[in-house]
PQR file of N, CA, C, O and H, with PARSE charges and radii, in Angstrom:
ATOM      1  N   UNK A   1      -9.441  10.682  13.996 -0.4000 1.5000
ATOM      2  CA  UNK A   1      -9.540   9.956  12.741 -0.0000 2.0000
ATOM      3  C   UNK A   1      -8.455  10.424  11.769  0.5500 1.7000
ATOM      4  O   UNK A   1      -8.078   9.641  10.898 -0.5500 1.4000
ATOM      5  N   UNK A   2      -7.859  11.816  11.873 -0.4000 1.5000
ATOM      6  CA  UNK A   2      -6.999  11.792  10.616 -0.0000 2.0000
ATOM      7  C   UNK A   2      -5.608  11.615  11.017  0.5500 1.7000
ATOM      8  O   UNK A   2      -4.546  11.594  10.394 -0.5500 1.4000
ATOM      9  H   UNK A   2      -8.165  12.452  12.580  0.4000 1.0000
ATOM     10  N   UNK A   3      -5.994  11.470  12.476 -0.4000 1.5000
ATOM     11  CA  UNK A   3      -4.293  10.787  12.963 -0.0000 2.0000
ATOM     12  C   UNK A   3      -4.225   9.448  12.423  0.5500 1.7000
ATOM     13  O   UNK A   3      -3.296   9.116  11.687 -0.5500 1.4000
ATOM     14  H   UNK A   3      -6.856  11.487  12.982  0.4000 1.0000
ATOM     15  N   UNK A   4      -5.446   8.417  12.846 -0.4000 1.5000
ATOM     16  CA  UNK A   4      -5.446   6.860  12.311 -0.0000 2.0000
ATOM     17  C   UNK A   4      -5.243   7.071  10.650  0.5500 1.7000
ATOM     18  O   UNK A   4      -4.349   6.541   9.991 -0.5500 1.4000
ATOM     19  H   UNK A   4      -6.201   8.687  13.444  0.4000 1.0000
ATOM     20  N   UNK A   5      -6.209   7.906  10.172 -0.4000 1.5000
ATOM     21  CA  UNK A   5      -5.771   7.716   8.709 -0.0000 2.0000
ATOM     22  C   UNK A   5      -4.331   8.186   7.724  0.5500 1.7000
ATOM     23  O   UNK A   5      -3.968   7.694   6.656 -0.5500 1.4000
ATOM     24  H   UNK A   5      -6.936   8.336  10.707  0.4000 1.0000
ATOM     25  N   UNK A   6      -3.729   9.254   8.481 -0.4000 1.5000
ATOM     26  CA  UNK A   6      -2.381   9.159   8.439 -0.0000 2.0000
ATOM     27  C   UNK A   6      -1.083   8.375   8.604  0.5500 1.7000
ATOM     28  O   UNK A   6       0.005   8.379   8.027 -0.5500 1.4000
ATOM     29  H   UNK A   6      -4.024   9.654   9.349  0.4000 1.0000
ATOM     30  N   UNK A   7      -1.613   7.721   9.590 -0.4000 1.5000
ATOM     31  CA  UNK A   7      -1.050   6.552   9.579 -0.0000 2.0000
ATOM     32  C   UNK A   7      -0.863   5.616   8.720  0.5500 1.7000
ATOM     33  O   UNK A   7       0.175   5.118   8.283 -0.5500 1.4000
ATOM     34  H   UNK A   7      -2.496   7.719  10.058  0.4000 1.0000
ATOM     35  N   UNK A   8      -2.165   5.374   8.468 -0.4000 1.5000
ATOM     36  CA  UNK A   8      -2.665   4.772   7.292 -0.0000 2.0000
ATOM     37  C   UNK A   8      -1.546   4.984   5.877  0.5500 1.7000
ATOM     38  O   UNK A   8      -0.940   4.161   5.190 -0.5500 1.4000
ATOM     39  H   UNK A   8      -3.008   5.779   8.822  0.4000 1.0000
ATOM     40  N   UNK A   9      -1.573   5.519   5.867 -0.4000 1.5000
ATOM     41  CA  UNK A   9      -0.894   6.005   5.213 -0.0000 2.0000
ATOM     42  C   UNK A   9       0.746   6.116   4.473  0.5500 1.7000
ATOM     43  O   UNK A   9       1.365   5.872   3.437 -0.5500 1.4000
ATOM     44  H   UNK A   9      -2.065   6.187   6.425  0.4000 1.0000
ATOM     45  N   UNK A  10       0.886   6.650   5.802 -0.4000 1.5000
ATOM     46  CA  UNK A  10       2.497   6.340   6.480 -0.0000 2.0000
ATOM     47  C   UNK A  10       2.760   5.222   5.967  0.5500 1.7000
ATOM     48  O   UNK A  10       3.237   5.131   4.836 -0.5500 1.4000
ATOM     49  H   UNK A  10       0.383   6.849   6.644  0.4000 1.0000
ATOM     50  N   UNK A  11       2.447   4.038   6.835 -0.4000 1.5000
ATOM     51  CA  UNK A  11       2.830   2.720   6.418 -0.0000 2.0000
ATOM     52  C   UNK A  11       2.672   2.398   5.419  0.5500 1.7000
ATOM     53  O   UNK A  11       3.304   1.358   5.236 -0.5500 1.4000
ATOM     54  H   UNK A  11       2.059   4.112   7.754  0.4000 1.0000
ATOM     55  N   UNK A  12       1.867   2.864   4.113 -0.4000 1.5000
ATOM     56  CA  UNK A  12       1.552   2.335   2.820 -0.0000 2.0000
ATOM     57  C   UNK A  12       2.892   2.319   2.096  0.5500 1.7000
ATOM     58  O   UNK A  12       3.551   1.403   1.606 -0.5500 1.4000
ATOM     59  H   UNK A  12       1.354   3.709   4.261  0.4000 1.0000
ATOM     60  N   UNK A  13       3.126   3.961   2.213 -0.4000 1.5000
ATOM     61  CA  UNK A  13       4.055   4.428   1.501 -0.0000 2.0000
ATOM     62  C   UNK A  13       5.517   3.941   1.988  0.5500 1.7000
ATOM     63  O   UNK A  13       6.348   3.677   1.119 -0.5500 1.4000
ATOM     64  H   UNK A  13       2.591   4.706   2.611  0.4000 1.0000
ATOM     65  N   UNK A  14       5.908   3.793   3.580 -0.4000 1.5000
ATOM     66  CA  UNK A  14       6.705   2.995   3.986 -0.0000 2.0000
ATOM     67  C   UNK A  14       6.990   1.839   3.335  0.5500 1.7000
ATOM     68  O   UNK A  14       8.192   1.688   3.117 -0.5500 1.4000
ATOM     69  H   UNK A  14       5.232   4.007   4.286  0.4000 1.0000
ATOM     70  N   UNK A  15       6.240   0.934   2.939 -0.4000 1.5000
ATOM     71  CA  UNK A  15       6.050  -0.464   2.210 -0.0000 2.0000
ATOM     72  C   UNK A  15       6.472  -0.556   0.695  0.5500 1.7000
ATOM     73  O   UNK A  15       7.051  -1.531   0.215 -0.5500 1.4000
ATOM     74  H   UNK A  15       5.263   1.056   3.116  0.4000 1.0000
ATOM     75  N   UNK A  16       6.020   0.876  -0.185 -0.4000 1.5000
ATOM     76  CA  UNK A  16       5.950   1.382  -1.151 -0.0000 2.0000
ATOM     77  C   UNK A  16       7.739   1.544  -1.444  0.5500 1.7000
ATOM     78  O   UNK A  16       8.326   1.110  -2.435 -0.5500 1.4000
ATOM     79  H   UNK A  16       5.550   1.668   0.204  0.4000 1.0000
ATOM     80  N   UNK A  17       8.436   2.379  -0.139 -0.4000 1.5000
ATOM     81  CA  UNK A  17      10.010   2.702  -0.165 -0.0000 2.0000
ATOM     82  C   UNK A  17      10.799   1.075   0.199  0.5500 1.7000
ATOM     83  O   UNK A  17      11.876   0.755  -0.304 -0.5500 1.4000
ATOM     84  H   UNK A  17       7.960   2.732   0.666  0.4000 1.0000
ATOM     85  N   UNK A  18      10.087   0.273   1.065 -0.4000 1.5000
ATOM     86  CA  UNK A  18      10.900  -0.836   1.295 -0.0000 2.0000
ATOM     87  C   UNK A  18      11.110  -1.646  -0.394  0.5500 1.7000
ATOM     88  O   UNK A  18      12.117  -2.129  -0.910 -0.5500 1.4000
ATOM     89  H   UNK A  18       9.212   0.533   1.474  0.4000 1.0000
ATOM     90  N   UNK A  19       9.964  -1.544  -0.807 -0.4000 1.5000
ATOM     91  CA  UNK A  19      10.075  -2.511  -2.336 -0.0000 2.0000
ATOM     92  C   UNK A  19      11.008  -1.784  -3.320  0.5500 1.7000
ATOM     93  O   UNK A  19      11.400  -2.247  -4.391 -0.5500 1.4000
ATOM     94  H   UNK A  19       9.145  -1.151  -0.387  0.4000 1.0000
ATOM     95  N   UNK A  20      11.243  -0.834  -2.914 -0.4000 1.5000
ATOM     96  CA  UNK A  20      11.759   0.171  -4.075 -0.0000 2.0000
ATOM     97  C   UNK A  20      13.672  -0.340  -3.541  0.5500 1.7000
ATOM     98  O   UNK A  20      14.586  -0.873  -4.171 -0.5500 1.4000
ATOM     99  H   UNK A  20      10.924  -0.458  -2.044  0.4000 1.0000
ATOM    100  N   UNK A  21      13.575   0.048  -2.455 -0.4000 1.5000
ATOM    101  CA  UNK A  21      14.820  -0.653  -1.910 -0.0000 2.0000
ATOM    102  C   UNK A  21      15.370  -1.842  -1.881  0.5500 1.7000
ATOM    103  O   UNK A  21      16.582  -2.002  -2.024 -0.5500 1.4000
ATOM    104  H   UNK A  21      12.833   0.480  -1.943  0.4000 1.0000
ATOM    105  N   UNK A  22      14.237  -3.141  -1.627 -0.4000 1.5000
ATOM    106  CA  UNK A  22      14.724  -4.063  -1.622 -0.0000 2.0000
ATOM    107  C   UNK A  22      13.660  -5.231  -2.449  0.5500 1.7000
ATOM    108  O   UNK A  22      12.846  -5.955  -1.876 -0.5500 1.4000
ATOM    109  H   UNK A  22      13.253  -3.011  -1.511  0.4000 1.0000
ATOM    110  N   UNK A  23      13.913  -5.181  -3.866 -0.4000 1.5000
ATOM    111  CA  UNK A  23      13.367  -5.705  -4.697 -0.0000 2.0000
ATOM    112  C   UNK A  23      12.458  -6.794  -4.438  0.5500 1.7000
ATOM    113  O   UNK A  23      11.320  -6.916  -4.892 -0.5500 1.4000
ATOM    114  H   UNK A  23      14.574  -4.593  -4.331  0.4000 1.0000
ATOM    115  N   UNK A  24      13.107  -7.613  -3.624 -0.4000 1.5000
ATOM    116  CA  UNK A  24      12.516  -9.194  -3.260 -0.0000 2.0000
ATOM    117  C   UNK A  24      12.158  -9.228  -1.944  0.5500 1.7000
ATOM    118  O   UNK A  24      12.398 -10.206  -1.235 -0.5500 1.4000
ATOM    119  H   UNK A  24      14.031  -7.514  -3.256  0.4000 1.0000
ATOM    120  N   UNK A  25      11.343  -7.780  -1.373 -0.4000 1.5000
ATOM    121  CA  UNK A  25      10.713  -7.669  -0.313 -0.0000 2.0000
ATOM    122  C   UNK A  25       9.247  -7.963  -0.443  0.5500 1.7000
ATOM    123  O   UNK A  25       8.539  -7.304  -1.204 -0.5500 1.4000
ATOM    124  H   UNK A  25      11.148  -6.986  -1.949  0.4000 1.0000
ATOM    125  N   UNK A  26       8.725  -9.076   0.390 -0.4000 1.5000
ATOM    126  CA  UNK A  26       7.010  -9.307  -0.255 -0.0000 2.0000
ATOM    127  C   UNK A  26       6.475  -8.642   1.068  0.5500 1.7000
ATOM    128  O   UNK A  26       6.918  -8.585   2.215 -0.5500 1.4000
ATOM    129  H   UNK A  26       9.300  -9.611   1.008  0.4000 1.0000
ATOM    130  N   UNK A  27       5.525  -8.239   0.549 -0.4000 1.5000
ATOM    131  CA  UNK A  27       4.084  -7.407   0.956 -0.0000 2.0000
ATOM    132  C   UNK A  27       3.786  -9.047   2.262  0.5500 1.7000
ATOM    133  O   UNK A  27       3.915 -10.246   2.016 -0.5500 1.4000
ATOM    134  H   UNK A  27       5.165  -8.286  -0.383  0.4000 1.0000
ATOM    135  N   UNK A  28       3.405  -8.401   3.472 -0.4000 1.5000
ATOM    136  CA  UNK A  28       2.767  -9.224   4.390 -0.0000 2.0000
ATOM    137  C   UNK A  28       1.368  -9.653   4.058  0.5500 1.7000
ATOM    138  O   UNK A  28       0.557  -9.017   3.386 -0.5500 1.4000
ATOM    139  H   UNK A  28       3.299  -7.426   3.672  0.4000 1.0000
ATOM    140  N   UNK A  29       1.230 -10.632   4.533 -0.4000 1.5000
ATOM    141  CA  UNK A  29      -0.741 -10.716   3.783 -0.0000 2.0000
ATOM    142  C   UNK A  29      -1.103  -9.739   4.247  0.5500 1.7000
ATOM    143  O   UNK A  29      -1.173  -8.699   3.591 -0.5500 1.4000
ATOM    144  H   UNK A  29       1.889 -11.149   5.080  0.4000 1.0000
ATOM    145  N   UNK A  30      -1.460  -9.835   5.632 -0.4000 1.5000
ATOM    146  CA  UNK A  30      -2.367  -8.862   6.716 -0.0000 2.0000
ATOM    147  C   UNK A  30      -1.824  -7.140   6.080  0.5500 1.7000
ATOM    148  O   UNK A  30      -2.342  -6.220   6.713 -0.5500 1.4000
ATOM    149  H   UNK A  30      -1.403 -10.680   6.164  0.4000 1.0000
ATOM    150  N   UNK A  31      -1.100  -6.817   5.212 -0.4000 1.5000
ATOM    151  CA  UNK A  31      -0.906  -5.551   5.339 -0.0000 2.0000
ATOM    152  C   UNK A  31      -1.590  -5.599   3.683  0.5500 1.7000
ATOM    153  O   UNK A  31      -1.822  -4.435   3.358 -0.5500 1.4000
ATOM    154  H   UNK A  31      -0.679  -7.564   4.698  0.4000 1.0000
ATOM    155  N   UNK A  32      -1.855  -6.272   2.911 -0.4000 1.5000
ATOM    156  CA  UNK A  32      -2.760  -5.727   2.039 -0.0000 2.0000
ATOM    157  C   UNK A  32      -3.834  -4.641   1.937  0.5500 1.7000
ATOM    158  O   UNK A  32      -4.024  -3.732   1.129 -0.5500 1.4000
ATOM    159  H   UNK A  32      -1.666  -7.218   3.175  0.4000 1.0000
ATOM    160  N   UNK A  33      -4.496  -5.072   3.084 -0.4000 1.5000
ATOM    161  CA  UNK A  33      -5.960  -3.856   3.142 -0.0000 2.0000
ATOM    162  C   UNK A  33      -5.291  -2.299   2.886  0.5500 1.7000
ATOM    163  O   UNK A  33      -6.014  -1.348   2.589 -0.5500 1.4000
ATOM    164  H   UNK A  33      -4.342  -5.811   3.741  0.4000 1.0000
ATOM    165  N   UNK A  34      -4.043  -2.195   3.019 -0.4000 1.5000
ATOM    166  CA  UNK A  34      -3.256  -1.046   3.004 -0.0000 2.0000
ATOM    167  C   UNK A  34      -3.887  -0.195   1.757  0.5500 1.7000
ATOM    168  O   UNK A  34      -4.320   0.953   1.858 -0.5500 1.4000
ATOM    169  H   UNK A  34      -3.455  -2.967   3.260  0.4000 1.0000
ATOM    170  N   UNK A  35      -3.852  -1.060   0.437 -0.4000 1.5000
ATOM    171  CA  UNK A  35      -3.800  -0.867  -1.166 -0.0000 2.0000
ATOM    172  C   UNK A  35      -5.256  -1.499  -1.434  0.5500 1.7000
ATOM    173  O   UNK A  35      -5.788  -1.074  -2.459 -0.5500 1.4000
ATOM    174  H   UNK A  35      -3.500  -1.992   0.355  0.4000 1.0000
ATOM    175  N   UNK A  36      -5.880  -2.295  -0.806 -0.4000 1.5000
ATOM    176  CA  UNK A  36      -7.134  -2.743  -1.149 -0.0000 2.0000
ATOM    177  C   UNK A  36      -8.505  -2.151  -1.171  0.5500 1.7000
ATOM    178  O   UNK A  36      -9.375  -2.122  -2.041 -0.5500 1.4000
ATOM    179  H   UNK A  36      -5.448  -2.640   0.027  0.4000 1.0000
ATOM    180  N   UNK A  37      -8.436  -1.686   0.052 -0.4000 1.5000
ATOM    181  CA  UNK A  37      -9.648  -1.226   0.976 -0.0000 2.0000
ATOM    182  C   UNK A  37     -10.434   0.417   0.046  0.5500 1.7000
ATOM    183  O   UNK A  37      -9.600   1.303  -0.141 -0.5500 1.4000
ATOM    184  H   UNK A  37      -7.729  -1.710   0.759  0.4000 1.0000
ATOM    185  N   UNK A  38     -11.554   0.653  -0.340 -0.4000 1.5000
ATOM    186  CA  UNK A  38     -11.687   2.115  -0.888 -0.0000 2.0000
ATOM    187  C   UNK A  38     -11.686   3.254   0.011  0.5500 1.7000
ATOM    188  O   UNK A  38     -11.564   4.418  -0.370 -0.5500 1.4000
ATOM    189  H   UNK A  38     -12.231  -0.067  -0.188  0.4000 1.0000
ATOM    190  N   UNK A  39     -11.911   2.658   1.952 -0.4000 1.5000
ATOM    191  CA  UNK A  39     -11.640   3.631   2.335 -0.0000 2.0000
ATOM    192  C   UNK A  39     -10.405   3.814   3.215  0.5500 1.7000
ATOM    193  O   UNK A  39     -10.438   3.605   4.428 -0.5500 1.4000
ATOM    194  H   UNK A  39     -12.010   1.712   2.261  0.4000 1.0000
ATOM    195  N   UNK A  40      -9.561   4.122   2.706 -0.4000 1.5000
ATOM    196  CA  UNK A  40      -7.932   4.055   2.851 -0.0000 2.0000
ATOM    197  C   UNK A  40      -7.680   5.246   2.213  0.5500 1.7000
ATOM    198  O   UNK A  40      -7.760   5.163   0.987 -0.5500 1.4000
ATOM    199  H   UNK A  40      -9.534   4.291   1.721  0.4000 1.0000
ATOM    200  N   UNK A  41      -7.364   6.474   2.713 -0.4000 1.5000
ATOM    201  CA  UNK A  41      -7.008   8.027   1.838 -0.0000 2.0000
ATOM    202  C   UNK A  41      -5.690   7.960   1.069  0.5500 1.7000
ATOM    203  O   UNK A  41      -4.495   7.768   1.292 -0.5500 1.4000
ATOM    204  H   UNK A  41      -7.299   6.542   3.709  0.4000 1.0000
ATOM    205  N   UNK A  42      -6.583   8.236  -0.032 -0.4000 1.5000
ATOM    206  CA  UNK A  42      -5.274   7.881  -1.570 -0.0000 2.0000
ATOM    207  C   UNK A  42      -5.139   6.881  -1.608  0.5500 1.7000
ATOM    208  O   UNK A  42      -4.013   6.385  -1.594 -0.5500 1.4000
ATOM    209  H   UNK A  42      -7.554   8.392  -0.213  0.4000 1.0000
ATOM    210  N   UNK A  43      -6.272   6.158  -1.674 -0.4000 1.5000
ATOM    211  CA  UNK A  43      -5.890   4.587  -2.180 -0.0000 2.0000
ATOM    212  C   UNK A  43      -5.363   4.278  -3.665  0.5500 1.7000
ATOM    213  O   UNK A  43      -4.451   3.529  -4.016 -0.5500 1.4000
ATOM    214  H   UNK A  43      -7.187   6.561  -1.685  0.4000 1.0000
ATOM    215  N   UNK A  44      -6.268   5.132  -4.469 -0.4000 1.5000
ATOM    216  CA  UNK A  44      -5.671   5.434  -5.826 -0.0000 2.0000
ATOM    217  C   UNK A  44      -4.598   5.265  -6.261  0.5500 1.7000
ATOM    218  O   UNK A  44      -4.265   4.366  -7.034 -0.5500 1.4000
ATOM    219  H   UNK A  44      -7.008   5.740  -4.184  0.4000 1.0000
ATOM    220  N   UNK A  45      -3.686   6.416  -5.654 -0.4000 1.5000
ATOM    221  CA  UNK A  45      -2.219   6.614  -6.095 -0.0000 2.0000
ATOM    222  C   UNK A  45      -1.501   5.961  -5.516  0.5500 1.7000
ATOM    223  O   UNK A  45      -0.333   5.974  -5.905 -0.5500 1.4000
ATOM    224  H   UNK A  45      -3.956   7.146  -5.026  0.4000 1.0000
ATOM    225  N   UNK A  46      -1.913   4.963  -4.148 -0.4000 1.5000
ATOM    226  CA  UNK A  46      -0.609   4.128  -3.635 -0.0000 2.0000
ATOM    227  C   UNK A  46      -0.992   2.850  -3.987  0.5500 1.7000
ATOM    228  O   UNK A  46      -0.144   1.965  -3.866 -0.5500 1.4000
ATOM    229  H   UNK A  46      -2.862   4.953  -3.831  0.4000 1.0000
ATOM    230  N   UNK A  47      -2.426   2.479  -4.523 -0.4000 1.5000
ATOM    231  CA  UNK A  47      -2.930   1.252  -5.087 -0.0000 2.0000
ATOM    232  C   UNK A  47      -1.904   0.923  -6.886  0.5500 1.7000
ATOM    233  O   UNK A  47      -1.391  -0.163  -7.157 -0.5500 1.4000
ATOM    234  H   UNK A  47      -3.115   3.197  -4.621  0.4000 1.0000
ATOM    235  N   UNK A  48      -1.864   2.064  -7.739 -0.4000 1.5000
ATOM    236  CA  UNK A  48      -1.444   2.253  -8.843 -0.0000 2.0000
ATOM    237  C   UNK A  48      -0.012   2.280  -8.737  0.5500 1.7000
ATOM    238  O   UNK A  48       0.497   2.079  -9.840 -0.5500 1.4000
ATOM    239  H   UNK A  48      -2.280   2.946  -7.519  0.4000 1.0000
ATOM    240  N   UNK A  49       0.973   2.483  -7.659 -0.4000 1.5000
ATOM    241  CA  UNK A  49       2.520   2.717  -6.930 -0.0000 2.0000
ATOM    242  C   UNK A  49       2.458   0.948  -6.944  0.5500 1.7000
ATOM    243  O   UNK A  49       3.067   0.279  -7.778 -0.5500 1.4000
ATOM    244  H   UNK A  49       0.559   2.645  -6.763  0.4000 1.0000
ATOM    245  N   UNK A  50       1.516   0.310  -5.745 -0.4000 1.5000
ATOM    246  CA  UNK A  50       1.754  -1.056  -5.662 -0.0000 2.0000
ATOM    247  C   UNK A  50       1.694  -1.973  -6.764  0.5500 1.7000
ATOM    248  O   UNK A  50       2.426  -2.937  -6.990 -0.5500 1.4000
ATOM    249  H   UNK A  50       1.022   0.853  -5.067  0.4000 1.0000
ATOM    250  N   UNK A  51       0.709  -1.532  -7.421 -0.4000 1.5000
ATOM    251  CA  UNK A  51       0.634  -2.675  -8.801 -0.0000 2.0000
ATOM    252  C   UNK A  51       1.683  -2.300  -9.578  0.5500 1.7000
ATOM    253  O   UNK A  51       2.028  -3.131 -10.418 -0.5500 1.4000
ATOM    254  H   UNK A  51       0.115  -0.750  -7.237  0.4000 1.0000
ATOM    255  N   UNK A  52       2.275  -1.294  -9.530 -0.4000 1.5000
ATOM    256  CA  UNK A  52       3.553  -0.653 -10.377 -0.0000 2.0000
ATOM    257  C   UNK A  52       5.085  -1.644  -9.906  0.5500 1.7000
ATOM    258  O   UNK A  52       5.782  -2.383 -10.601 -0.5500 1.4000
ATOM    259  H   UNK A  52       1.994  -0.619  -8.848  0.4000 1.0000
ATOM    260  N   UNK A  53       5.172  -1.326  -8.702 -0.4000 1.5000
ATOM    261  CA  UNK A  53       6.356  -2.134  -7.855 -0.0000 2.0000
ATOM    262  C   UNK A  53       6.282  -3.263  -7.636  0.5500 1.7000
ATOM    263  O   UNK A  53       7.343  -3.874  -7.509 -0.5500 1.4000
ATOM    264  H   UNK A  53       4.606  -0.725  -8.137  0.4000 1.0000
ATOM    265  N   UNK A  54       4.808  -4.106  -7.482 -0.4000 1.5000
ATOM    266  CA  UNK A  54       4.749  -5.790  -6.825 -0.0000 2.0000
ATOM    267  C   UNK A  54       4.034  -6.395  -8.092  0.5500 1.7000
ATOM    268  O   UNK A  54       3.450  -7.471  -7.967 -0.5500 1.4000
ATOM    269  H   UNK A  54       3.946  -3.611  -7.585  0.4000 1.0000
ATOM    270  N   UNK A  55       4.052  -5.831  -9.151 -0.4000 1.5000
ATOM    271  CA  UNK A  55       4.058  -6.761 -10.568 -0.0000 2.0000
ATOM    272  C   UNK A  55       2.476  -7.023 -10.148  0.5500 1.7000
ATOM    273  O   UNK A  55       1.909  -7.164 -11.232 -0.5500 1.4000
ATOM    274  H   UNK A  55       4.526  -4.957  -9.253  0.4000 1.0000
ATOM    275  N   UNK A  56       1.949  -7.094  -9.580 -0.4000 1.5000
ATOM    276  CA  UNK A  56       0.715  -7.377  -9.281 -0.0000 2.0000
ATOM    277  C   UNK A  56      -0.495  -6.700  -8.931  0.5500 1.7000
ATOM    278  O   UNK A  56      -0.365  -5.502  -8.678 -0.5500 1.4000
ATOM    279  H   UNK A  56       2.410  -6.979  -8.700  0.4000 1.0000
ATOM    280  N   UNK A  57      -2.161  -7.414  -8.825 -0.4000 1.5000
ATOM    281  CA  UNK A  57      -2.922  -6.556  -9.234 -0.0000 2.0000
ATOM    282  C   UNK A  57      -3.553  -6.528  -8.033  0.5500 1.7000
ATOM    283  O   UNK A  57      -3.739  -7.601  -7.459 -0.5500 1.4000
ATOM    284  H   UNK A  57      -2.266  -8.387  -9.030  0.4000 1.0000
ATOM    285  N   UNK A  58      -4.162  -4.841  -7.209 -0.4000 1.5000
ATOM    286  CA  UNK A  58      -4.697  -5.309  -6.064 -0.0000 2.0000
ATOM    287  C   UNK A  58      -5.881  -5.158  -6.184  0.5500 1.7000
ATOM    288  O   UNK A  58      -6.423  -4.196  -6.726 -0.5500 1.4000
ATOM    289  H   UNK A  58      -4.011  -3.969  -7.675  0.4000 1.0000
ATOM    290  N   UNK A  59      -6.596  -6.421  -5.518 -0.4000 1.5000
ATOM    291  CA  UNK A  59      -8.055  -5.740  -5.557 -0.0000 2.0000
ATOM    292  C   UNK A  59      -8.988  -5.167  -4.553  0.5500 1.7000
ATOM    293  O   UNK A  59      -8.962  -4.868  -3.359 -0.5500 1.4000
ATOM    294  H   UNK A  59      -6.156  -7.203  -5.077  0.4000 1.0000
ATOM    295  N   UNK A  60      -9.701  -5.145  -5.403 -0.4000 1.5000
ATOM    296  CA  UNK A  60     -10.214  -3.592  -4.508 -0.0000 2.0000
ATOM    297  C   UNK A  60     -11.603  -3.993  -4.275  0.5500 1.7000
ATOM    298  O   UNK A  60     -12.496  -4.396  -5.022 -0.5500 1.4000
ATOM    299  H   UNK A  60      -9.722  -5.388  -6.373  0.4000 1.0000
ATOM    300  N   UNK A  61     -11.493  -3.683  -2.564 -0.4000 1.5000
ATOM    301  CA  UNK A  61     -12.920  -4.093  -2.055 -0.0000 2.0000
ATOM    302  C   UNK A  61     -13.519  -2.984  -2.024  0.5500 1.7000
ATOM    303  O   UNK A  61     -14.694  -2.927  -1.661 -0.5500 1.4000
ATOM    304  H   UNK A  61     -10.769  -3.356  -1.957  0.4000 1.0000
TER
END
């Protein structure tokens, strides 16, 4: 489990560096749950990163 949730992870913040890089990079649908979900470790701080970078608000199941 803290390999999957590392992962988890990984890719958030991956997503987090692509927008930062390439401004007019959009978020995939299917990869939302990334920033959505409450059980996603550090959803917090990469939920508050995404609404920071994609102008937008995620919500949170």
């Amino acid at each position: 489990m803290r390999t999957f949730f590392t992962a988890l992870s990984v890719y958030a913040i991956c997503y987090l560096l692509v927008r930062i890089a390439r401004p007019a990079f959009t978020l995939p649908e299917d990869s939302r749950i990334l920033f959505e979900e409450d059980w996603v470790p550090g959803r917090e701080a990469i939920t508050k990163a995404f609404e920071q970078l994609f102008k937008e608000r995620a919500s949170h199941g």
